[in-house]
DOPA-162538 format. One record per atom (N, C-alpha, C): residue in one letter; x, y, z. Coordinates in pm, whole numbers, padded with zeros to 5 digits, always signed. Layout:
aXYZ ...
***
This chain:
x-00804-03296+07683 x-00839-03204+07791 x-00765-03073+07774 x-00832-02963+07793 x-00781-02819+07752 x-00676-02834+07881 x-00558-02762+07825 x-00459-02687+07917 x-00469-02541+07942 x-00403-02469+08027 x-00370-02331+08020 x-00231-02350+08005 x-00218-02222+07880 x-00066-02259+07859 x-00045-02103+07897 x+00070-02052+07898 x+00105-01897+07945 x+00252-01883+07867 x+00246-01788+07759 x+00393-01734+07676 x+00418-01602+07751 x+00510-01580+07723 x+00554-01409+07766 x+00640-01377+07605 x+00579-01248+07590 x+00632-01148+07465 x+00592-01244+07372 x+00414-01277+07359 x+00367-01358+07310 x+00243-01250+07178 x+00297-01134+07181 x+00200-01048+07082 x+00287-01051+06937 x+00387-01106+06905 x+00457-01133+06775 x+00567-01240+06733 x+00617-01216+06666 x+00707-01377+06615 x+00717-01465+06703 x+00825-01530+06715 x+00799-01653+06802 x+00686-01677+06884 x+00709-01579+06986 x+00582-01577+07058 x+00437-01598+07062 x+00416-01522+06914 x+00275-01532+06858 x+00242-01647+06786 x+00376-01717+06720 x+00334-01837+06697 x+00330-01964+06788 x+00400-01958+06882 x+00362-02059+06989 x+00214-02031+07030 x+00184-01966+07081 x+00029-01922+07133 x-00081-01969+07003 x-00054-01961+06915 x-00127-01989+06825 x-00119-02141+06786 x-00019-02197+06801 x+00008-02340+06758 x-00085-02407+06904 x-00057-02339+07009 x-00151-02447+07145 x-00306-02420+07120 x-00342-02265+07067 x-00435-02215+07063 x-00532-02345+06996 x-00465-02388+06887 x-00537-02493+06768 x-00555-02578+06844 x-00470-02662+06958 x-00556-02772+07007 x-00651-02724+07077 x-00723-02614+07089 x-00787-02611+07188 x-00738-02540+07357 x-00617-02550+07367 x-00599-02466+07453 x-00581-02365+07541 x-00658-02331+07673 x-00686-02171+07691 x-00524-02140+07705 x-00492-02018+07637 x-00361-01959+07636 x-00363-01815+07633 x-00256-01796+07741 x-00241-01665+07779 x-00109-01538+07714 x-00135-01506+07690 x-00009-01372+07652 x+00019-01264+07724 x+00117-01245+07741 x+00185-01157+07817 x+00280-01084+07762 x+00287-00958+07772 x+00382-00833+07700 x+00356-00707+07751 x+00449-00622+07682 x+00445-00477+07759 x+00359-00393+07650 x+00338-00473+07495 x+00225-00329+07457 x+00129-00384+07447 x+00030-00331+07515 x-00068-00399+07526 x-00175-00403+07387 x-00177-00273+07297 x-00223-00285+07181 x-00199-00386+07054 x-00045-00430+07071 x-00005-00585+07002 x-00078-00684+07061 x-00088-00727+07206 x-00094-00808+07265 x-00322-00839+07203 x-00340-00728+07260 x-00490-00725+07191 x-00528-00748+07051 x-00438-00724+06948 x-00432-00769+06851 x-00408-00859+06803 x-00323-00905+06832 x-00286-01077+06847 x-00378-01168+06881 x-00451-01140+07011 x-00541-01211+07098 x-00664-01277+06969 x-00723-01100+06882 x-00852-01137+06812 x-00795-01175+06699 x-00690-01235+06650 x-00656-01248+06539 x-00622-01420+06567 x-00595-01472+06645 x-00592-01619+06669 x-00710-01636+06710 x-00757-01567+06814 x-00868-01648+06894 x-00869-01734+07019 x-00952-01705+07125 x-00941-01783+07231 x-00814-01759+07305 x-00738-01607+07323 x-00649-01603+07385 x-00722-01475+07482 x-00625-01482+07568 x-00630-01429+07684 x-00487-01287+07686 x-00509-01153+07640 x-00420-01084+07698 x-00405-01053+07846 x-00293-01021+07859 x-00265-00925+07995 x-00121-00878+07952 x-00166-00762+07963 x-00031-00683+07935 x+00072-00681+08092 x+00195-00657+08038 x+00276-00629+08215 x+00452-00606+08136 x+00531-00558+08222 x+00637-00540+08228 x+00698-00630+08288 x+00727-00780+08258 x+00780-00837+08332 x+00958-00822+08429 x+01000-00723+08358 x+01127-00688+08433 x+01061-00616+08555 x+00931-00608+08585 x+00915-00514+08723 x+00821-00626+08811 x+00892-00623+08886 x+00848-00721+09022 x+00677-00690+09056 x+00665-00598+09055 x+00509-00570+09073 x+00432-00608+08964 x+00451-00581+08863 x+00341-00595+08801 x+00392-00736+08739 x+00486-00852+08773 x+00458-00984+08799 x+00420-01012+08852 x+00369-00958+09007 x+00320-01040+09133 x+00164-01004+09072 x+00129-00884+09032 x+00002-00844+08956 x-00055-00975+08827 x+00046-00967+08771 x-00005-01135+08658 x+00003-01255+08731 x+00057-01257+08848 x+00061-01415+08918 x-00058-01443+08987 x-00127-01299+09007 x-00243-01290+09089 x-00323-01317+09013 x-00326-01227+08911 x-00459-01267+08780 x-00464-01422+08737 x-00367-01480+08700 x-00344-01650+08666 x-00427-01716+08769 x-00390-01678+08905 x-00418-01769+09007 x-00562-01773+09020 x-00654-01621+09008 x-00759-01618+09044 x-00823-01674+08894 x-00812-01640+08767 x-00875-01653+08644 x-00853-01861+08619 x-00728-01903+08632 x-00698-02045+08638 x-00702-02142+08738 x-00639-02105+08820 x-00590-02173+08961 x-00496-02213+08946 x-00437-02306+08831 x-00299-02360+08816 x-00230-02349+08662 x-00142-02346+08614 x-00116-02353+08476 x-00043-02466+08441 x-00026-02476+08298 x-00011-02653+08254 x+00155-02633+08189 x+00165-02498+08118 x+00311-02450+08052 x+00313-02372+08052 x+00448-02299+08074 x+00486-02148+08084 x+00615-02166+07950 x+00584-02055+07876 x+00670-02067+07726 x+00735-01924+07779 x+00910-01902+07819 x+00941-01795+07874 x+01033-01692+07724 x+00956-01653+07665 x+00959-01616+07519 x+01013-01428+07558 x+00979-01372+07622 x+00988-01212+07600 x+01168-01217+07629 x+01182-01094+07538 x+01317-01065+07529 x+01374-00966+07432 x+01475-00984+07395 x+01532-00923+07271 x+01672-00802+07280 x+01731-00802+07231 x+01861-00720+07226 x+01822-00576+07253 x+01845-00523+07390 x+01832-00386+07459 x+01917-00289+07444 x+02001-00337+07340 x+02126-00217+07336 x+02070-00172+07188 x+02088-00037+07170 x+02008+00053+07072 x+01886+00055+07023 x+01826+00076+07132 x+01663+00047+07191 x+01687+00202+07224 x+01597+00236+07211 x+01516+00377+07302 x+01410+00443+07293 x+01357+00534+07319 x+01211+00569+07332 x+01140+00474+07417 x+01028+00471+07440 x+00930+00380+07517 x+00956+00242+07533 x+00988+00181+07648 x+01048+00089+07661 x+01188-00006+07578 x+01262+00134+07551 x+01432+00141+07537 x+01461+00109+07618 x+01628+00114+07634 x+01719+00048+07737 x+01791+00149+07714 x+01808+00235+07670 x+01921+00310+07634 x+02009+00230+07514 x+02115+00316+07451 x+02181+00217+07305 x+02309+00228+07302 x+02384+00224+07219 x+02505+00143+07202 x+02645+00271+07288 x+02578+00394+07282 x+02639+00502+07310 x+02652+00506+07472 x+02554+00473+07522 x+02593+00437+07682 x+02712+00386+07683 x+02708+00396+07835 x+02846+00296+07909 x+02816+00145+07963 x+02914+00087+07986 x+02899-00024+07963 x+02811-00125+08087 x+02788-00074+08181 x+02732-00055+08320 x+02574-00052+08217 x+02541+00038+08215 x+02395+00079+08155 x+02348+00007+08051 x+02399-00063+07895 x+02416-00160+07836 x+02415-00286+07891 x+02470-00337+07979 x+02471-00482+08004 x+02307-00478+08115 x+02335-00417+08171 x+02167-00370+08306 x+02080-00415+08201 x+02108-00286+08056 x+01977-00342+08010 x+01926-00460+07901 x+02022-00512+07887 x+02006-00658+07840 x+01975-00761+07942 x+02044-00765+08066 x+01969-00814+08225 x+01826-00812+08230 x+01799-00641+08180 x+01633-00661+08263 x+01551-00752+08154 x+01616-00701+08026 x+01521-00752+07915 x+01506-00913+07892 x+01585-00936+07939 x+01632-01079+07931 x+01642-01232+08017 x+01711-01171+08129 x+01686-01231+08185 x+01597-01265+08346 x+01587-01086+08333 x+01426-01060+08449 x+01298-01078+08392 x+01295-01060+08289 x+01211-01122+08215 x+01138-01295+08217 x+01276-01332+08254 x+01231-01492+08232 x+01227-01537+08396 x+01313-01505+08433 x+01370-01553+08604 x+01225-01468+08713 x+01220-01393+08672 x+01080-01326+08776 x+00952-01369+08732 x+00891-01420+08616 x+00781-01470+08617 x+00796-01648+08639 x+00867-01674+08600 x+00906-01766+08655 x+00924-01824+08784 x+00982-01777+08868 x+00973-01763+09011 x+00830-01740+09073 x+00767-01669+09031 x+00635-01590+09054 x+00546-01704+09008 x+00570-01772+08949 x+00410-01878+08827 x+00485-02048+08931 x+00593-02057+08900 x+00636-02217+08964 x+00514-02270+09083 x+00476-02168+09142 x+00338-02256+09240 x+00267-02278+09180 x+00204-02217+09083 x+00097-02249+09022 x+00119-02339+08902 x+00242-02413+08891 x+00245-02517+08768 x+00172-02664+08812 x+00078-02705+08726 x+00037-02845+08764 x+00126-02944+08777 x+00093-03069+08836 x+00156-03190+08771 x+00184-03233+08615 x+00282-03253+08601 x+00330-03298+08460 x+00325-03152+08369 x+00378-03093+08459 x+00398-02921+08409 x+00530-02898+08297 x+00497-02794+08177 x+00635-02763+08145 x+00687-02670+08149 x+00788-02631+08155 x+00859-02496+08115 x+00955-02488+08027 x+00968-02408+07955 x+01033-02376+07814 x+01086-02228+07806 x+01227-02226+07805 x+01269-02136+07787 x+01322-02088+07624 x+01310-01981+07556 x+01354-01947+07428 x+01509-01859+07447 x+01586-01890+07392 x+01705-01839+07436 x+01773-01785+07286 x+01869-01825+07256 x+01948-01790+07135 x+02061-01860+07074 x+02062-01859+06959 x+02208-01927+06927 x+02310-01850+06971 x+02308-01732+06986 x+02385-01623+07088 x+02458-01685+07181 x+02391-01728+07279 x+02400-01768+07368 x+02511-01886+07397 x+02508-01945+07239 x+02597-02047+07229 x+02787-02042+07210 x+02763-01921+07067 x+02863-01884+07051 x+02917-01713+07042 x+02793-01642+07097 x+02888-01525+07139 x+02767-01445+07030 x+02805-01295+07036 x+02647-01202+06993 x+02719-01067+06928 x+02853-01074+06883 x+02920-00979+06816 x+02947-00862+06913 x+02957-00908+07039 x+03044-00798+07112 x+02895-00722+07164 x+02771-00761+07130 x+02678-00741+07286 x+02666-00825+07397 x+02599-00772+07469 x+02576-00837+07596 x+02448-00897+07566 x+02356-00951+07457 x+02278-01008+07451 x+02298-01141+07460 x+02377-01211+07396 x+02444-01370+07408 x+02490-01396+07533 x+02546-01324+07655 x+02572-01351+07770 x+02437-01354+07857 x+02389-01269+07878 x+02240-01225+07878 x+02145-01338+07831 x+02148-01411+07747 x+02067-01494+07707 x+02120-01672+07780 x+02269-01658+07792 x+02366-01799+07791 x+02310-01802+07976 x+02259-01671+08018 x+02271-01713+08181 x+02116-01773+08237 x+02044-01763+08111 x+01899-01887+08168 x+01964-01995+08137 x+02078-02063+08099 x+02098-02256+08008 x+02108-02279+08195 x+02210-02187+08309 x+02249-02308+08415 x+02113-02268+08492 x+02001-02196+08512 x+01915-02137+08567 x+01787-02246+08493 x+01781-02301+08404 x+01708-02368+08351 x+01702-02518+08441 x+01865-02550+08404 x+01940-02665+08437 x+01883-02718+08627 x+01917-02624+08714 x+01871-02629+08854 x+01763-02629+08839 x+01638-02541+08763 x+01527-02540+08832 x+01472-02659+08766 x+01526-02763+08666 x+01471-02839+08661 x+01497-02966+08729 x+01638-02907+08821 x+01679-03034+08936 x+01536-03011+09040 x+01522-02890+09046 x+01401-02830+09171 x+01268-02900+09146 x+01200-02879+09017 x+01064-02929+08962 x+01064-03081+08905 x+01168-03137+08923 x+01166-03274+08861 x+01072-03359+08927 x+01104-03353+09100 x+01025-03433+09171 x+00908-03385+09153 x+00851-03322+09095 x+00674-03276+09052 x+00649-03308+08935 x+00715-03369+08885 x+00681-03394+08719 x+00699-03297+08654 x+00756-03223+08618 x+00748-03097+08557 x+00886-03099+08521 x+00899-03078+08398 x+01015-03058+08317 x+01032-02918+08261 x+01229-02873+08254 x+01225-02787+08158 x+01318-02754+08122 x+01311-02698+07955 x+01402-02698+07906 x+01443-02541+07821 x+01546-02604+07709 x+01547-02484+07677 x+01570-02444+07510 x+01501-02373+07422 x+01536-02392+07315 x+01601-02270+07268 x+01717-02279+07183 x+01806-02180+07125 x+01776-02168+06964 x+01717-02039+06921 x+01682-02075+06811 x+01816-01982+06708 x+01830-01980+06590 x+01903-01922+06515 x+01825-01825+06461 x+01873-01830+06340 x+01847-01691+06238 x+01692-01717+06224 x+01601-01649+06273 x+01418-01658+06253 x+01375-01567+06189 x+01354-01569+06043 x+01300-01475+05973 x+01155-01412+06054 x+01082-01330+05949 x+00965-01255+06071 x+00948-01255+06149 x+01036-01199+06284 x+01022-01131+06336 x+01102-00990+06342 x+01115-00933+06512 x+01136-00777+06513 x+01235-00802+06556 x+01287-00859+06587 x+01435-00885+06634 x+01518-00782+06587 x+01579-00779+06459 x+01661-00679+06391 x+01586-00562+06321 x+01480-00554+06410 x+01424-00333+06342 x+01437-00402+06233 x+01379-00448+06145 x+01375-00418+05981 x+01489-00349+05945 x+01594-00375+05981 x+01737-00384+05946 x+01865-00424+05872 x+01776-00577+05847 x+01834-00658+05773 x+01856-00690+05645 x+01964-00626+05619 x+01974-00600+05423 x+01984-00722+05384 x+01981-00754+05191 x+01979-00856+05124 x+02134-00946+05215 x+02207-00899+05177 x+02365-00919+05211 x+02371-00987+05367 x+02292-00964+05461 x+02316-01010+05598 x+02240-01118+05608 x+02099-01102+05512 x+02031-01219+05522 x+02111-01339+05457 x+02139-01303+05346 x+02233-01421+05244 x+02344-01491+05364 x+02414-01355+05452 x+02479-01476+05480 x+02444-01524+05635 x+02360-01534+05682 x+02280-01597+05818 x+02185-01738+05728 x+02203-01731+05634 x+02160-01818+05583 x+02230-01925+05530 x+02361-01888+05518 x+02465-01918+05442 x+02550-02041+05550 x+02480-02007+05707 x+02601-02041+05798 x+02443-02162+05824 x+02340-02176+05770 x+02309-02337+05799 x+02378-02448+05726 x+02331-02580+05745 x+02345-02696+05676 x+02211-02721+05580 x+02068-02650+05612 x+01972-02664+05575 x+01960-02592+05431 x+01989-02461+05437 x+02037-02334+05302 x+01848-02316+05356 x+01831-02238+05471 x+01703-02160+05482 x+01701-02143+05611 x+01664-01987+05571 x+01618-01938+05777 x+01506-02011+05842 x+01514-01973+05973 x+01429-02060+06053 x+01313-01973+06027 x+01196-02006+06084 x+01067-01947+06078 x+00989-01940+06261 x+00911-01885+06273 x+00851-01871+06434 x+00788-01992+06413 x+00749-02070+06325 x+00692-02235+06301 x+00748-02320+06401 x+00915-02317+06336 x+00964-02402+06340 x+00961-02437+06498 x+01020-02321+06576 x+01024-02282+06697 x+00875-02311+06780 x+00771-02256+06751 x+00623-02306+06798 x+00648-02493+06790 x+00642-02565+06712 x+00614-02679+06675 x+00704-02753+06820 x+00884-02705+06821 x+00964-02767+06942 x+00887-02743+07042 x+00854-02634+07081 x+00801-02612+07220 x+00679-02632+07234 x+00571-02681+07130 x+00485-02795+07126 x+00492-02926+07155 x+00578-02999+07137 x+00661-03101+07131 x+00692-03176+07316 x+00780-03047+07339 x+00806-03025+07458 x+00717-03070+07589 x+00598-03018+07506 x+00480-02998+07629 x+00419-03103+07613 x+00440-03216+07475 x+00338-03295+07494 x+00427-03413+07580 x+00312-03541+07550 x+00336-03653+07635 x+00472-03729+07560 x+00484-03698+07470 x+00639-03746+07432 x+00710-03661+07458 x+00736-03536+07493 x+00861-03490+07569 x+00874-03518+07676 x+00816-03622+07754 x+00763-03571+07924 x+00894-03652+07995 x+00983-03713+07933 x+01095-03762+08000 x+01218-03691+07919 x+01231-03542+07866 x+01324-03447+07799 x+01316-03374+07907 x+01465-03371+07996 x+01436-03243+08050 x+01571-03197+08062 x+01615-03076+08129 x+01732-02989+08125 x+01838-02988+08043 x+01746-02962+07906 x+01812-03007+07779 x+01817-02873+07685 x+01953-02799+07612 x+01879-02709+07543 x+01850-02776+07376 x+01770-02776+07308 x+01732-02777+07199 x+01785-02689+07115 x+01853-02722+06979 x+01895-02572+06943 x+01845-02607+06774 x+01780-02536+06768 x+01668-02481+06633 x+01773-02378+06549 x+01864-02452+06464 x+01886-02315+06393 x+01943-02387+06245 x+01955-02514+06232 x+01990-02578+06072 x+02109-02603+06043 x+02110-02608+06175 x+02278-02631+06207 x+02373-02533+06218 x+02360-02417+06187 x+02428-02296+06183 x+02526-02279+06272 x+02518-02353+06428 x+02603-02288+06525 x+02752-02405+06525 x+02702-02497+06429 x+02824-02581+06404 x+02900-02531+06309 x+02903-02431+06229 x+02962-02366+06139 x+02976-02466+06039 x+03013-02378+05876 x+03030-02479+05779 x+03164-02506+05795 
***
C-alpha cells in the first residue's frame, strides 16, 4: 500500500536520495526546500515526486506546507527531517551571514538552519502523522563529538533530547522516532566543493570501514526505519559513519 512520505531539503544529497529510495517502492513522496528550481529538478528526475518549495525556518510558510499536505493528503505516513547544513560562511541568498560576524549572529544562524528547520515542521505535520507513523531525524556526527569550534555540532546535538521526548509524546500512537547521525557523506554540498585531496584522505582515514559514507547509505537507514521491522526502534540515534566517531 502506497505511503506519503515527506523529506525536507530533499532537492540533493541525502535528501534526494531518501526521496528516491521510497520513491521506488512506489511511494507518493514529497520534497521540501527553499530553491525551488533544485527541488523541480529533482522531482522530474526521480519521478512521482511532489515539490513544494518553503523556508522552513519561517513559521508561515510552514503553516503554508502543513496546509498544502493536509488538503493534497490528509495524513502522512513519514516525515524524513533532512534540511540543514552549516550557516556560518554562508551568504548571498539564503546565507546566514559567515565566520566574520559575531558570535550572537553565527550561532542564530545555525539555530534557524538547523534546528527551526526540523522543530517547526515538525510541530506543524505531528497531526497529520498516521498510525504506525515515523519520524526521522538526520543529524551529524557533529553532534556527537564537537564541529571544530562551530556552532553546527551544538546546533545539530539539540534535536538527539527533542527527538528523545517527542518520541515519549507519539509513542502512544504508534509512531516512532528516531535519529540518524551520519559522518563523512561524499556527494553532497555540505562542504562548497571545498574539500581538497588531503581532507578527504583524512575523513576517511578516521573510519574502521577505509570509505566515505554515500547519501545510499543514509537513504537505505531511514528506509529501514520506516519499515515494519523498525516499528519497535524508537528514540534511538543511529550513527552512519564506519565507525569514525569511535576514533582509531
Amino acid at each position: 500500500m502506497s505511503r506519503t512520505i515527506v523529506v525536507t531539503g530533499g532537492g540533493t544529497g541525502i535528501g534526494k536520495a531518501v526521496a528516491a529510495r521510497f520513491a521506488s517502492d512506489g511511494d507518493q513522496v514529497v520534497i521540501i526546500g527553499r530553491r525551488a528550481d533544485v527541488l523541480e529538478r529533482t522531482a522530474k528526475e526521480i519521478g512521482g515526486v511532489t515539490a513544494l518549495p518553503a523556508d522552513l525556518s519561517d513559521p508561515e510558510q510552514v503553516e503554508r506546507v502543513r496546509t498544502e499536505l493536509a488538503e493534497r493528503f490528509g495524513t502522512i505516513d513519514v516525515l524524513v527531517n533532512n534540511a540543514g547544513g552549516n550557516a556560518e560562511g554562508q551568504s548571498g541568498p539564503g546565507g546566514h551571514g559567515g565566520p566574520g560576524g559575531d558570535v550572537a549572529a553565527r550561532w542564530t544562524a545555525n539555530f534557524r538552519a538547523n534546528v527551526l528547520t526540523s522543530v517547526l515542521p515538525t510541530e506543524a505535520f505531528r497531526d497529520l502523522l498516521g498510525p504506525s507513523g515515523r519520524v526521522v531525524f538526520i543529524t551529524s556526527i557533529a553532534a556527537l563529538r564537537g564541529s571544530g569550534g562551530t556552532s553546527y555540532g551544538p546546533m545539530k546535538a539539540a534535536l538527539h533530547p527533542y527527538a528523545f521526548d517527542l518520541a515519549a509524546a507519539l509513542g502512544p500512537r504508534g509512531i516512532t522516532v528516531n535519529v540518524i547521525a551520519p559522518g563523512f557523506i561524499e556527494d553532497t554540498e555540505f562542504f562548497g566543493g571545498t574539500l581538497d585531496d588531503e581532507r578527504h584522505a583524512a575523513l576517511v582515514a578516521q573510519t574502521h570501514t577505509g570509505r566515505a559514507g554515500t547519501p545510499h547509505d543514509i537513504a537505505e537507514t531511514a528506509h529501514w526505519l520506516a519499515s515494519p521491522g523498525g516499528g519497535h526502534v524508537t528514540a534511538q540515534i543511529i550513527q552512519v559513519n564506519g565507525g569514525a566517531e569511535r576514533g582509531r
